[in-house]
C-alpha positions as CSV (number, residue, x, y, z in Angstrom):
1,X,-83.0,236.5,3.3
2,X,-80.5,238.3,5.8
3,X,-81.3,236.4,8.4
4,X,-80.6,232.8,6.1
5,X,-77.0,234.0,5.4
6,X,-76.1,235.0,8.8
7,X,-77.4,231.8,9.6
8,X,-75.2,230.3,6.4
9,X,-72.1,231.5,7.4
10,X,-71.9,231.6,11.3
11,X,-71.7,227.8,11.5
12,X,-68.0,227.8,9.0
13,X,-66.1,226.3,11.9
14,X,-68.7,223.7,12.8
15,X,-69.0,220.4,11.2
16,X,-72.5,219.1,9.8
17,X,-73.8,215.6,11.7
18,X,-76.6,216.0,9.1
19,X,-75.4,216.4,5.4
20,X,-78.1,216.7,2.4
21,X,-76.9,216.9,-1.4
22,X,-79.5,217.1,-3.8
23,X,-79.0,216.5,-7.4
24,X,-81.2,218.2,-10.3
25,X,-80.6,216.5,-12.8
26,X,-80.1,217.8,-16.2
27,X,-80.6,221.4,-14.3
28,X,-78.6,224.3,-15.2
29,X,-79.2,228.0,-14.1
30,X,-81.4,228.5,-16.8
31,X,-84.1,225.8,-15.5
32,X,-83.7,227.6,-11.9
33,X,-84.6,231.1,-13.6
34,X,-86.8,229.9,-15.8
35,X,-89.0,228.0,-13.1
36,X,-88.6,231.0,-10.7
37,X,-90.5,233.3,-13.4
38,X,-92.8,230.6,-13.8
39,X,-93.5,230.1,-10.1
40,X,-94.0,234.0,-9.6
41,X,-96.0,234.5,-12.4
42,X,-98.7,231.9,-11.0
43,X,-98.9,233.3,-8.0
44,X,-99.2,236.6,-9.5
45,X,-101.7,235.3,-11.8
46,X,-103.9,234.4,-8.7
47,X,-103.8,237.7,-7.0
48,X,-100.8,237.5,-4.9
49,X,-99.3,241.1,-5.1
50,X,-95.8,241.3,-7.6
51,X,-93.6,242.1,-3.7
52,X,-94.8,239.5,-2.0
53,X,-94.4,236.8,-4.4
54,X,-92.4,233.7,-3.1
55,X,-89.5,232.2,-4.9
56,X,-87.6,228.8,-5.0
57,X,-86.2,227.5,-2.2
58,X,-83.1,226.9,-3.9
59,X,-82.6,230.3,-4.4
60,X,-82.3,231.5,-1.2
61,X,-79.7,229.2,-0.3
62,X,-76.7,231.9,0.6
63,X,-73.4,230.0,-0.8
64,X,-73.8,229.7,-4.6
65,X,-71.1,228.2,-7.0
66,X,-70.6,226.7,-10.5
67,X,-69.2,223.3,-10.9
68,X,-67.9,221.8,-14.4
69,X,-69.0,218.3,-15.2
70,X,-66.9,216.4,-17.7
71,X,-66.4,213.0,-17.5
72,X,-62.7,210.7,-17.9
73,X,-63.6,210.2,-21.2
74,X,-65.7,213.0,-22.8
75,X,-66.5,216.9,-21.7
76,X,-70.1,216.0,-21.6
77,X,-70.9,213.6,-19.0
78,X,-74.0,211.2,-18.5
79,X,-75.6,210.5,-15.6
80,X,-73.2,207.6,-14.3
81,X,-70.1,209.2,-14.7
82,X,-71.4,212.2,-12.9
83,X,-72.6,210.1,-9.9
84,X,-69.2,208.7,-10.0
85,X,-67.9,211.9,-9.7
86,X,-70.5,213.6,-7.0
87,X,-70.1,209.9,-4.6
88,X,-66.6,208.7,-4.8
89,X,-65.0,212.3,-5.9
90,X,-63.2,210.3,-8.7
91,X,-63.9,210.7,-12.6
92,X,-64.7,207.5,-14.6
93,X,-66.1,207.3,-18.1
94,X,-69.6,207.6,-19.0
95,X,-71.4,204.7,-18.5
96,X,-69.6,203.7,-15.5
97,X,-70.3,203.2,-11.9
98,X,-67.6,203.3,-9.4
99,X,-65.6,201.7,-11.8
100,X,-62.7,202.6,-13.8
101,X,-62.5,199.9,-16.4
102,X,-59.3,201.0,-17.8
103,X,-57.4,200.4,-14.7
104,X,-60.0,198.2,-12.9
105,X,-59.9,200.2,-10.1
106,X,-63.0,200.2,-7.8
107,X,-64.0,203.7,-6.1
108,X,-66.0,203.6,-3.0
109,X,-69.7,205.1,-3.1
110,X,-70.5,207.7,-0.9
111,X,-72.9,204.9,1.0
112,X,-70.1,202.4,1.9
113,X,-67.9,205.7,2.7
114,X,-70.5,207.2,5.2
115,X,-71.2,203.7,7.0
116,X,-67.5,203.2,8.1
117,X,-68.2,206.6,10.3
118,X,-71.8,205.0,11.6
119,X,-73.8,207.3,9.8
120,X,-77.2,206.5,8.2
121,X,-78.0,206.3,4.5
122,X,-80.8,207.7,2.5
123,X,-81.3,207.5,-1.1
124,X,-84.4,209.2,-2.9
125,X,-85.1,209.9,-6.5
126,X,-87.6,209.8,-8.5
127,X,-86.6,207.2,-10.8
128,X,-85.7,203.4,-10.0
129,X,-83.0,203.1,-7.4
130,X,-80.5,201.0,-9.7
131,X,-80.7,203.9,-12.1
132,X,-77.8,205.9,-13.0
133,X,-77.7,208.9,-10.5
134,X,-79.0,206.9,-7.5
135,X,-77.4,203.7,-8.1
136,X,-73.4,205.9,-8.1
137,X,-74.2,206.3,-4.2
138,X,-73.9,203.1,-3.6
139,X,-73.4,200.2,-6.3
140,X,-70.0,199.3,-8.6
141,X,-70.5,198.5,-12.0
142,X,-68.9,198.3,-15.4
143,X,-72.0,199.4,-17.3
144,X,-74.8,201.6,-15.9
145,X,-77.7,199.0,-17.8
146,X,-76.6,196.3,-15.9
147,X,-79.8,196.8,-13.7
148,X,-80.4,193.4,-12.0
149,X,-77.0,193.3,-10.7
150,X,-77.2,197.2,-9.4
151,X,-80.8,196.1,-7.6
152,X,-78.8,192.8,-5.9
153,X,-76.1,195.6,-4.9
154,X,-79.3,197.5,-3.4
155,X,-80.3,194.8,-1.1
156,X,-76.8,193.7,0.2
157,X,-76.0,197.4,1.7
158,X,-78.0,198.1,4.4
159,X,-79.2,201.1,3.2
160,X,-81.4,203.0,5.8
161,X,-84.2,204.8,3.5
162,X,-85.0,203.7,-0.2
163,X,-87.5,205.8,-2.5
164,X,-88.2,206.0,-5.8
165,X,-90.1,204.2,-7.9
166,X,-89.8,200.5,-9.0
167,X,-86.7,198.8,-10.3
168,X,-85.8,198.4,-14.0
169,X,-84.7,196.1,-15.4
170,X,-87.6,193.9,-15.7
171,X,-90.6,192.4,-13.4
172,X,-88.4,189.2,-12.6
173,X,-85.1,191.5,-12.1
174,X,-87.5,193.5,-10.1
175,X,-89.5,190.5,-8.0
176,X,-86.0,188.9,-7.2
177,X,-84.3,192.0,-5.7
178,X,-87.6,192.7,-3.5
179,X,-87.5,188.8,-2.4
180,X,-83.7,189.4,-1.6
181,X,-84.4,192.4,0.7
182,X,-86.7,191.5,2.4
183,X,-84.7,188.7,3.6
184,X,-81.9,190.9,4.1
185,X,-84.1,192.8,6.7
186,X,-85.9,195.6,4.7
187,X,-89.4,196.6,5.5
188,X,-91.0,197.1,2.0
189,X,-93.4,199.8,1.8
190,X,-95.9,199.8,-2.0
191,X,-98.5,202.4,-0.8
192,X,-99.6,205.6,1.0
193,X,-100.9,203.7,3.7
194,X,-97.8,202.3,5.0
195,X,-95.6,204.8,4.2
196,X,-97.4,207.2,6.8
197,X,-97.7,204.1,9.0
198,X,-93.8,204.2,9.6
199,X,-92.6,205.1,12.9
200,X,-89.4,205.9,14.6
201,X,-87.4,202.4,14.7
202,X,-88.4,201.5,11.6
203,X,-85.1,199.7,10.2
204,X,-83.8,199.4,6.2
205,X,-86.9,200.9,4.7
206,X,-87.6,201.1,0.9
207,X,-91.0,203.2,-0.3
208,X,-91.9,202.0,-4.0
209,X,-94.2,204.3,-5.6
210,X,-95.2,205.4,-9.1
211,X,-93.7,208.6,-10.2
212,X,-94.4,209.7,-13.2
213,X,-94.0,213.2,-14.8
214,X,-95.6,215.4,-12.5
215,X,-97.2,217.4,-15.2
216,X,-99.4,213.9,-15.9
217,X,-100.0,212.6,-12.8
218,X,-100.1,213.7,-8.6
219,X,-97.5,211.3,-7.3
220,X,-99.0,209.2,-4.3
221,X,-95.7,209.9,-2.3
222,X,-94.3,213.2,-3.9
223,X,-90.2,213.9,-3.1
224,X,-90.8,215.8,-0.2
225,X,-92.5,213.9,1.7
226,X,-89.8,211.2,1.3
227,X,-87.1,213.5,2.6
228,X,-89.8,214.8,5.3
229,X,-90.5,210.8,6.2
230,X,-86.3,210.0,6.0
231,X,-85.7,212.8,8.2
232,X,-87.9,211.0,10.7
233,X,-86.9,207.8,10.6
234,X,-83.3,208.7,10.3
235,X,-82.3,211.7,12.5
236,X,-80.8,210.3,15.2
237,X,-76.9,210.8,17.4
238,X,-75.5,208.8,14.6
239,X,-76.7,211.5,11.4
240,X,-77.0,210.8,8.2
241,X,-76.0,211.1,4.6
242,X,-78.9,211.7,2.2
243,X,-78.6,212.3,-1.7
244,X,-82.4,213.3,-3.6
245,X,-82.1,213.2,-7.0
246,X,-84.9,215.2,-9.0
247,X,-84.4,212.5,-11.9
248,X,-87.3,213.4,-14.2
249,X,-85.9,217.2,-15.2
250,X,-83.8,215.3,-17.3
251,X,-86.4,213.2,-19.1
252,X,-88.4,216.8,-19.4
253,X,-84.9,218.3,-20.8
254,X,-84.7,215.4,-23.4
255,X,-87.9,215.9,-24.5
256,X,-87.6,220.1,-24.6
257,X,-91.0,220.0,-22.7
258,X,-91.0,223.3,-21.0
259,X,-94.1,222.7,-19.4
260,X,-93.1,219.2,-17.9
261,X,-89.4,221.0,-16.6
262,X,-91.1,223.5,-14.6
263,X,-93.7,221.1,-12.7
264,X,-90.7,218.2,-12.0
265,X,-88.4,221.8,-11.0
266,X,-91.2,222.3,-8.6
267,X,-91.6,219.2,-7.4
268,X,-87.6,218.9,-6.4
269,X,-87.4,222.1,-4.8
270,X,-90.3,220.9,-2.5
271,X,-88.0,218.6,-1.9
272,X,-85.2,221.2,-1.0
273,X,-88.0,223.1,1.1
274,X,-88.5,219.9,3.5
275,X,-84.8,220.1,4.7
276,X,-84.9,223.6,4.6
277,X,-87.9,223.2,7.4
278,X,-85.2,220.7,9.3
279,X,-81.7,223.0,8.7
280,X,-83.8,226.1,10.5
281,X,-84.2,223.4,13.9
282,X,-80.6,222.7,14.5
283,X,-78.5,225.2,11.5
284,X,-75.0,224.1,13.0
285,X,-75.4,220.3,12.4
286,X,-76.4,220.4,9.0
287,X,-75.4,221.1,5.5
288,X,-77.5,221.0,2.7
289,X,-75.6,221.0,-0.7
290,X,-78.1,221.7,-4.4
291,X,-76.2,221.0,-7.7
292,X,-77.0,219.5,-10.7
293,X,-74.8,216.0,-12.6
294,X,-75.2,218.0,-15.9
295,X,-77.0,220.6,-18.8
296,X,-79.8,219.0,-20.5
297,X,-81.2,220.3,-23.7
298,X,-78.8,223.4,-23.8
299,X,-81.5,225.8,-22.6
300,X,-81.4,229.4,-23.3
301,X,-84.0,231.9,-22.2
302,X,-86.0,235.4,-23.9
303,X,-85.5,237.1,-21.0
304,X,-88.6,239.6,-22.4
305,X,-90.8,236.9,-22.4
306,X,-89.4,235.1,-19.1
307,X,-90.7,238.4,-17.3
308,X,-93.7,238.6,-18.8
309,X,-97.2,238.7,-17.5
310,X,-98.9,235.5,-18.1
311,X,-96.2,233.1,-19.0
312,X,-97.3,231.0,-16.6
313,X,-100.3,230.6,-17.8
314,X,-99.0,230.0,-21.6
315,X,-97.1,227.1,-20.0
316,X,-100.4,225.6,-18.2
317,X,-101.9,225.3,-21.2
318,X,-100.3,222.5,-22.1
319,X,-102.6,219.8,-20.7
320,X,-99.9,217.0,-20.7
321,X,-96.1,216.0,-20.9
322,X,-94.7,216.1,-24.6
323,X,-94.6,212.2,-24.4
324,X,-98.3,211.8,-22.7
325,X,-99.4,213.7,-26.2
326,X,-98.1,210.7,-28.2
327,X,-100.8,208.7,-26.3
328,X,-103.7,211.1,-25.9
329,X,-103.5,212.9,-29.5
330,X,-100.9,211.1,-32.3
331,X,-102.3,207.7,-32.1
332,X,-105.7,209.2,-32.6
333,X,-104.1,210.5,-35.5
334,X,-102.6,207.2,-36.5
335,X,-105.6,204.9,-35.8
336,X,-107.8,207.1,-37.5
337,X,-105.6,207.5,-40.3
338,X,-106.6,211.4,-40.4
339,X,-105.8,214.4,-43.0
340,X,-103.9,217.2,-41.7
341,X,-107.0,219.2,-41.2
342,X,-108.6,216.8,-38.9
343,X,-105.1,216.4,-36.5
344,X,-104.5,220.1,-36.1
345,X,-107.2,220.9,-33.7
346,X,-106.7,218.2,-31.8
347,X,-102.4,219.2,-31.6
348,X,-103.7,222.6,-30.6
349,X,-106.0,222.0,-28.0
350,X,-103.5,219.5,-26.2
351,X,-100.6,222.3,-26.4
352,X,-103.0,224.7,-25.7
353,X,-101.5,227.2,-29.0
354,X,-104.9,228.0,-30.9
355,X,-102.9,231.2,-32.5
356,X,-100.2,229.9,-34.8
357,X,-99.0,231.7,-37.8
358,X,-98.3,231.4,-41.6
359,X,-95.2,230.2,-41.3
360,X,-95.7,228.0,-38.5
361,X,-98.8,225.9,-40.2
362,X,-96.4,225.2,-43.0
363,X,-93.8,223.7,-40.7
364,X,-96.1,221.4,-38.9
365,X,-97.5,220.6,-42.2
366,X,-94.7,219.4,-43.8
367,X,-93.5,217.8,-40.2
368,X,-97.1,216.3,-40.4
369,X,-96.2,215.2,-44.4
370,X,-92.7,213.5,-43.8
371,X,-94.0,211.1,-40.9
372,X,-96.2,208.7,-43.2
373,X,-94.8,205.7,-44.3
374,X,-95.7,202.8,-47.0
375,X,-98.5,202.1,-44.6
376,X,-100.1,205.4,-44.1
377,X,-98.6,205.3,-39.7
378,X,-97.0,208.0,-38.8
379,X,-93.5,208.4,-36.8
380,X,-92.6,210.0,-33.9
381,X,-89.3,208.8,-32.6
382,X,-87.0,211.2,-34.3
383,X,-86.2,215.2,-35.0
384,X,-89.0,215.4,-37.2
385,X,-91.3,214.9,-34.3
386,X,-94.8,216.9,-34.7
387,X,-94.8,216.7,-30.9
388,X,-91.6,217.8,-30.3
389,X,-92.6,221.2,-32.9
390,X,-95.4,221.5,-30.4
391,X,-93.7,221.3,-27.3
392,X,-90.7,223.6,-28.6
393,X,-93.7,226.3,-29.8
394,X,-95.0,226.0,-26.1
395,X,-91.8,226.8,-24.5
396,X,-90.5,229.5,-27.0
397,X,-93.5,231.6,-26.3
398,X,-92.8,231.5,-23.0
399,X,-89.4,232.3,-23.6
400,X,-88.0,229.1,-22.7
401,X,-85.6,228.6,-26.2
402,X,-83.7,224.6,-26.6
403,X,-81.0,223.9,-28.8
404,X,-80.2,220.4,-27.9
405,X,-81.8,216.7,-27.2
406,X,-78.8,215.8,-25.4
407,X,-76.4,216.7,-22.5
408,X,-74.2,219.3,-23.1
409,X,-70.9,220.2,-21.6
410,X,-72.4,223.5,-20.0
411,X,-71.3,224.1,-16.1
412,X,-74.3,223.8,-13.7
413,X,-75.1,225.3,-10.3
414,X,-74.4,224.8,-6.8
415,X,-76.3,226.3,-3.9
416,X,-75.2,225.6,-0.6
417,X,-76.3,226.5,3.5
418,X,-75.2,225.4,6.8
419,X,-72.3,223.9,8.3
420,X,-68.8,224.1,6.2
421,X,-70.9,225.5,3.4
422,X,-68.5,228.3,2.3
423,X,-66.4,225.1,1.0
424,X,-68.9,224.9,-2.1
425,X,-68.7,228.5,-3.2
426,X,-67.1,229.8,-6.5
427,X,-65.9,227.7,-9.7
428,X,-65.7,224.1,-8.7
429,X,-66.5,220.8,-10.5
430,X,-68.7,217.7,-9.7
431,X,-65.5,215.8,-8.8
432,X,-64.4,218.2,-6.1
433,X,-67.8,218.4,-4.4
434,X,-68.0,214.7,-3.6
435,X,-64.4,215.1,-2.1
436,X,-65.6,217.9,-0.1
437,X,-68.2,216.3,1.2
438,X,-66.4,213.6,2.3
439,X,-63.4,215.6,3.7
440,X,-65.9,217.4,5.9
441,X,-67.7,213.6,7.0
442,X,-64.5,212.5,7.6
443,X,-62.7,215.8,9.2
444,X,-65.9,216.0,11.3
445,X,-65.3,212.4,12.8
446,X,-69.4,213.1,13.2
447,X,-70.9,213.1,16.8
448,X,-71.3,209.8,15.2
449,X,-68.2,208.6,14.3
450,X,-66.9,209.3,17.8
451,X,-69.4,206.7,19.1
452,X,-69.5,204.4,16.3
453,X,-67.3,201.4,15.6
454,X,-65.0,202.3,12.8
455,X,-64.8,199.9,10.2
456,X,-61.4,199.3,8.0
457,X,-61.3,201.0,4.6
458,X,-61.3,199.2,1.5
């Protein structure tokens, strides 16, 4: 740990050729803590001695700040505003994409920005590409849904590295924006195969893979091993930008799913972990910057429970993501059109709770009551959710305590290492991060930018 912030802080008058930021999103320091328990408690679970237990990488990142979120419009941001925000370093309203559509101005991404000083681009996350978070590095739009127009932005910039799953939007949105790359020079990679069959040289490449919660599913090309692969193809005299969005701690937020937050937390600091690995090889040329575009869920922890032996293991015992029960348990329910006694063991085996208590039954009872309608089917879209009782019983008792479905307004975290880090310590706000990572790109004229041919600015 001594050693990472000596190495954090000797480089302050150097400038990074190599800059990371990677977004959490819906991750505030109570997902960090949370997870860190979590992760600890596993390994202490399995033997490993209490002292020798390894945390997140995130948290041994030396420079650590807090940065407010709100948007032009509202204190509690979505996802496109905040991408706004983090890429351009200007605020817009929610729902907006470089775009301010009371004035009509147009603010540059962080992709078009980064180009003009001949640097590379990489953009990783694990949802679609023309999705909120992603799409705010490089695309302008009035509205964030207006996905096959963000996908045709996708395949016009000359993006370097592309992963994430598949676009939305729709299979012919989809089909159409692949066609349209792939005339536009990008090699397409669909499958573990070719993506460790690309080499060095390798020009305009986008990796499509299924990522679904991690809690349901391995994914065939897991974040890291897209930053490990981008690092590859793209570290080169010109550097590189790259933003890695963890874009499924959200959906886990939304959903209250404890269980599903600390596997997709896991998974993104993996992430973090891989440039980690390439910041120790050369700490002067890079910068690595971990924040968050907002709170999801408006998390709260039992610190009691947090620290206590085994909740790790009352987590694991859910064998699925809150929404995967919908599939595997409630339409078994539905189809069979079962009485309360018949559902509950198969609730409790799926959340792994077989204690529950007086009061408890009763409230899952009359949850279980209040879903029937004139047909004897049951809902669960709304805040009467069995599933969501379930999943919010899981997390409780491992002191992980939600108040909220939605965003919230709360500030979020920033962690930073390597080259002009000390810029991102203290209280900040999403705005002023993406305007100090582009003062430093452009103070630093890069390596690259002293070499490259400058184009004129918008």
């Amino acid at each position: 740990m001594a050693a990472m912030i000596i190495a954090g802080t000797n480089y302050a008058g150097t400038f990074p050729k190599f800059v990371f930021l990677f977004i959490g999103d819906g991750m505030a320091e109570a997902d960090v803590r949370a997870t860190e328990c979590y992760f600890k408690d596993a390994q202490a679970q399995k033997g490993v001695a209490a002292d020798t237990t390894q945390g997140l990488a995130m948290t041994k990142l030396p420079v650590r700040g807090t940065a407010t979120t709100f948007s032009k419009n509202n204190a509690t941001t979505d996802s496109a505003a905040a991408a706004t925000a983090m890429s351009s370093g200007y605020k817009t309203a929610n729902g907006s994409l470089n775009v301010d559509a009371e004035t009509g101005r147009n603010f540059e991404p962080m992709a078009q920005f980064v180009k003009r000083y001949g640097m590379k681009v990489g953009i990783i996350s694990s949802v679609a590409p023309n999705h909120a978070t992603p799409a705010g590095f490089y695309a302008y739009a009035q509205k964030r849904n207006m996905y096959p127009e963000i996908a045709m932005q996708l395949t016009t910039n000359e993006l370097d590295y592309v992963g994430g799953p598949v676009l939305i939007g729709g299979p012919e949105a989809d089909v159409k924006a692949r066609d349209a790359a792939v005339k536009n020079g990008y090699t397409i990679v669909e499958d573990r195969q070719g993506f460790d069959a690309l080499r060095s040289g390798a020009r305009r490449v986008w990796v499509r893979s299924k990522m679904s919660l991690a809690i349901d599913d391995k994914h065939e090309i897991p974040l890291a091993d897209h930053v490990g692969k981008a690092i590859g193809l793209l570290a080169g005299p010109e550097g590189f930008f790259m933003m890695v969005e963890g874009a499924m701690i959200d959906g886990a937020s939304h959903s209250n799913d404890g269980a599903a937050l600390v596997h997709e937390m896991l998974e993104f600091d993996r992430a973090i972990a891989k440039a980690m690995e390439f910041y120790k090889s050369r700490p002067e040329e890079v910068l690595i910057v971990v924040t968050s575009d907002h709170e999801c869920g408006g998390l709260s922890l039992d610190e009691e429970k947090i620290k206590a032996a085994g909740m790790s293991k009352i987590l694991d015992g859910q064998k699925g993501s809150r929404n995967a029960s919908a599939g595997e348990v409630f339409r078994q329910v539905e189809k069979g059109k079962m009485l309360f006694d018949e559902a509950l063991p198969l609730m409790r085996e799926f959340f792994g709770i077989q204690n529950i208590n007086d009061k408890e039954l009763t409230e899952v009872h009359e949850y279980f009551n209040k879903g029937g309608d004139a047909r004897g089917d049951f809902s669960y879209g709304d805040n009467r959710i069995i599933s969501l009782f379930w999943s919010r019983l899981v997390s409780a008792r491992a002191g992980l305590i939600w108040s909220s479905l939605s965003h919230t307004d709360a500030p979020v975290p920033v962690y930073a290492v390597g080259a002009q880090a000390a810029r991102f310590s203290g209280n900040s706000d999403n705005a002023l991060i993406g305007r100090y990572m582009r003062d430093i790109i452009a103070e630093s004229g890069g390596d690259a930018a002293s070499t490259a041919v400058r184009l004129p600015q918008n």
